[in-house]
N, C-alpha and C positions, 0 to 999 in steps of 0.2 A: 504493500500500500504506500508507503514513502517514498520508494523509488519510483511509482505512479505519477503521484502526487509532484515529486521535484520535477520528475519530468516536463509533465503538462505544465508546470510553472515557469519553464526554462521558454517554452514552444509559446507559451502566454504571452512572457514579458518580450520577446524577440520582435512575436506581430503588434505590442502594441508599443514598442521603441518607433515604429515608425510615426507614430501619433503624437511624438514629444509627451508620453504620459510623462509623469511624476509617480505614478502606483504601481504596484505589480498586482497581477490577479490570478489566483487562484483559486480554480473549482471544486468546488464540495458535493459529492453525491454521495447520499447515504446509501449504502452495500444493500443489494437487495431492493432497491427502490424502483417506480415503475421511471423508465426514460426522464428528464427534464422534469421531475415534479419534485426534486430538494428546490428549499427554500430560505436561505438563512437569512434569521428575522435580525439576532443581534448578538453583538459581540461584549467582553466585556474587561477587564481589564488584565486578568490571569490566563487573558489569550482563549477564553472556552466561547467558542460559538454554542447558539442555538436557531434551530427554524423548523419549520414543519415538510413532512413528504408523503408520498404515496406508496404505500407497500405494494408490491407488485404479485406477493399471494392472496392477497385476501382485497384488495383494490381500495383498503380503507386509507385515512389521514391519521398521523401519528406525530407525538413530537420528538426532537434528538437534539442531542451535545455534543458538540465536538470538541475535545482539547487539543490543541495546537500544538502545547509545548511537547502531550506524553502522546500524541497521536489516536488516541482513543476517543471510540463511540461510546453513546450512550443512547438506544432506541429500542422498542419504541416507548417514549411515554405517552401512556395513556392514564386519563383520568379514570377511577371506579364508577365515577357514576357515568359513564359513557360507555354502555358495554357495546361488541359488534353491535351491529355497523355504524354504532356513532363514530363521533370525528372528536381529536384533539389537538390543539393548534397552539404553539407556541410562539410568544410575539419579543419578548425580553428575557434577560439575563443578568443578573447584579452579581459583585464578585464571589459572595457567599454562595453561588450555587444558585440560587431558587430562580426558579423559571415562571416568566407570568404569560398568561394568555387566555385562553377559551376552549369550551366545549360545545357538540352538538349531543342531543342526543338520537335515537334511530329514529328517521322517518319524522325526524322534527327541524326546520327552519333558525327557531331558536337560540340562542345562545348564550351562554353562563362562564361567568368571569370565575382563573381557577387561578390558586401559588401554588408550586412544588415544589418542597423543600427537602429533596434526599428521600424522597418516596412519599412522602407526606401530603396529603392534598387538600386544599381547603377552597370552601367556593368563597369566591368573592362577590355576594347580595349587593347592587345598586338598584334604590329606589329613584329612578326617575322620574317617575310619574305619582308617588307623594300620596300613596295610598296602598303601601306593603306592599307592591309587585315587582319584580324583577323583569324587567324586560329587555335583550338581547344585551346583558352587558358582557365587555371585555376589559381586558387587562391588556393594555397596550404599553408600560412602560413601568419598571422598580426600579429602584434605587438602592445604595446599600445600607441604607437604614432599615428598610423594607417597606416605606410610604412609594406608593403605587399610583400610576395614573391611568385613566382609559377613557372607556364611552360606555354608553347605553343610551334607552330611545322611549320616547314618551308618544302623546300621539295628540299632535295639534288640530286645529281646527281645517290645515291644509293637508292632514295625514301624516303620518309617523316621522320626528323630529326625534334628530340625533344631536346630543349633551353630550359637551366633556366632563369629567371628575376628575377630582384631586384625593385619593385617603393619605392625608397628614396629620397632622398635630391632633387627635385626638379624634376629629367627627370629618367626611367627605365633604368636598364641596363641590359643588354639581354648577354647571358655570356654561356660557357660550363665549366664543372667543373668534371674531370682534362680537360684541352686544349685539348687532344685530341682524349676525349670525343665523341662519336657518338651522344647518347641520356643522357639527362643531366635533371632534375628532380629538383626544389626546393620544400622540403617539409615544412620548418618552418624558421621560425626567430623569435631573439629574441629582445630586447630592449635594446642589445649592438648591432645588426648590423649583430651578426654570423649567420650563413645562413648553414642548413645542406640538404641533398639533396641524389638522390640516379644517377646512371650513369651507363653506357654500352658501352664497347666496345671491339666490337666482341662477344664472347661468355662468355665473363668478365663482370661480374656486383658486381659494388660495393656502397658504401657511400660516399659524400663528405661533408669537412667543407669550408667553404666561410666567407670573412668579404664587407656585402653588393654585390655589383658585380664580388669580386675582391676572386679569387679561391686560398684557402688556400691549398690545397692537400686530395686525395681522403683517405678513411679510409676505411678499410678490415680485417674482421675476420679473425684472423688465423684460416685454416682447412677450411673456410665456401665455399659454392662457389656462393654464394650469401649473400651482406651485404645491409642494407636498412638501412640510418638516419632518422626516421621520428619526432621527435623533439628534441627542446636544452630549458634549464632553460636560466635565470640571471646570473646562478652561469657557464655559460661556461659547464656543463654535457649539454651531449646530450643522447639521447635513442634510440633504433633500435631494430631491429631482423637480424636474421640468417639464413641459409642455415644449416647445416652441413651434414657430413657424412650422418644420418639416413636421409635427406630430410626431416626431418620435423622442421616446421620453431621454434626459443627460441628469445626472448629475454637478453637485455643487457644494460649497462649503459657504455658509452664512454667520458670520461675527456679528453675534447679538449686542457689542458693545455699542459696536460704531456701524452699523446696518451693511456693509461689507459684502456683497459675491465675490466669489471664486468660484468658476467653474472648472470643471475636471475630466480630463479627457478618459474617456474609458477606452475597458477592452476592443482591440481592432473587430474584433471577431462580431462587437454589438451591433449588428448589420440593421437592425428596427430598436436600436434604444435599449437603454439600462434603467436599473430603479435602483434606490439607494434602500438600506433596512439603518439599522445601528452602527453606532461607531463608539470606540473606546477612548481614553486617556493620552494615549500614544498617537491618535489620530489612524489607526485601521478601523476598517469597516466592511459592512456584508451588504449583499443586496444580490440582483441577475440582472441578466441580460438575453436579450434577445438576438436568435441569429438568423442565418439567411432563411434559415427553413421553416423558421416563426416559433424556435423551439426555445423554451426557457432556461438559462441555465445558470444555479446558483454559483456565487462565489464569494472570498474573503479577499480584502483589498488591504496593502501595506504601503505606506510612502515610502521613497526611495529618495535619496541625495540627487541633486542638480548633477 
């Protein structure tokens, strides 16, 4: 598997030197998985990825870890209350290990916010709607305190409206970001509090940055017409993708200080566009990319020296 693995990383970075990248990229498919359906959601500072895939016995969704340093899996996790043919989806990673994300269960739409902590599973209950219901939430982002952030969906008078949440300092806080906001998404947090996210309104979709519950203002590519935050460091950068003119999605690096792009040139191979997942301390990160054949194909990304 390492001599795989280097390989495909040698045969990566060579096509995408001609890109003048700065990253090297390297593919993650979980052993046993059905073609192009690993998905790594995020990375975290001990170098252990996580994401979701498709078993290729049984054709269900499962979540995995990977350790970088020791080479090692970890799959499938599955939640207990999701037995076949539910689904389990993994979206974060904090350095302790516990992974956050979602379950389905069989034959149900639905979905329920779950932490795993070394086999231990707990659901994560969001009341959006303010009358003891749970309604499709997730767990989109932990931290290593274990304050969590995500979504879940209420149902407005124009039909089912999606809230972000914040579980810190003691009680959630259930929030849109910008205010006024239709659909409102938290995808990460970090171990300051910030809180990045993606949001919709009308035919407008953009990013937002947040401190805890509390909405700091949305963030928009110039040109793009679609902006997605899906993680932030320590260091206040956040990461995302794009939209632009060609419709095919790029990533980017956005300094929450000073409102900042950076765009990033990906893998050659991204013939229809890349998506970004989480990013660590060090500044690597996960996401895929799309190739000539319209095939997904997860990876883990490292900066490299000028």
């Amino acid at each position: 598997m390492k001599k795989l693995l280097e390989a495909a990383l040698v045969i990566l970075t060579a096509a995408a030197a001609n890109a003048l990248t700065l990253h090297e990229f390297l593919p993650i498919t979980v052993p046993g998985s059905v073609p192009y359906t690993t998905i790594p959601t995020g990375i975290n500072n001990k170098y252990v990825i996580a994401g979701y895939y498709q078993d290729s016995a049984t054709m269900g969704w499962h979540g995995f870890t990977y350790n970088l340093n020791k080479r090692t899996w970890a799959y499938p996790i599955d939640d207990p209350n999701a037995p076949a043919p539910g689904a389990t989806w993994i979206n974060a990673i904090n350095d302790s290990g516990v992974v956050g994300g979602y379950y389905t269960l069989p034959s149900s739409t639905s979905t329920w916010g779950m932490l795993d902590s070394a086999g231990v599973f707990t659901d994560v209950f969001m009341d959006c709607i303010g009358i003891g219901t749970n309604i499709n939430a997730q767990v989109g982002g932990i931290d290593n305190v274990g304050y969590t952030a995500g979504s879940c969906q209420t149902v407005g008078f124009s039909g089912p409206q999606s809230l972000s949440w914040v579980w810190a300092l003691g009680q959630p806080a259930i929030f849109t970001c910008p205010a006024n906001a239709f659909n409102s998404f938290a995808n990460a947090i970090n171990n300051l509090g910030q809180v990045v996210g993606t949001y919709t309104i009308g035919n407008s979709q953009g990013g937002y940055v947040a401190t805890y519950g509390n909405c700091v203002g949305a963030v928009d590519y110039a040109g793009a017409t679609f902006t997605d935050l899906t993680g932030i460091n320590d260091s206040g950068t956040a990461i995302g993708w794009a939209l632009g003119t060609s419709s095919f999605a790029f990533g980017f690096f956005y300094d929450t200080a000073n409102g900042q792009f950076t765009a990033i040139a990906g893998p050659a191979a991204a013939k229809y566009g890349w998506y970004t997942g989480g990013m660590n301390n060090s500044g690597w990160f996960v996401g895929y990319y799309v190739d000539k054949n319209g095939n997904n194909n997860g990876f883990v990304s490292r900066p490299i020296a000028r």
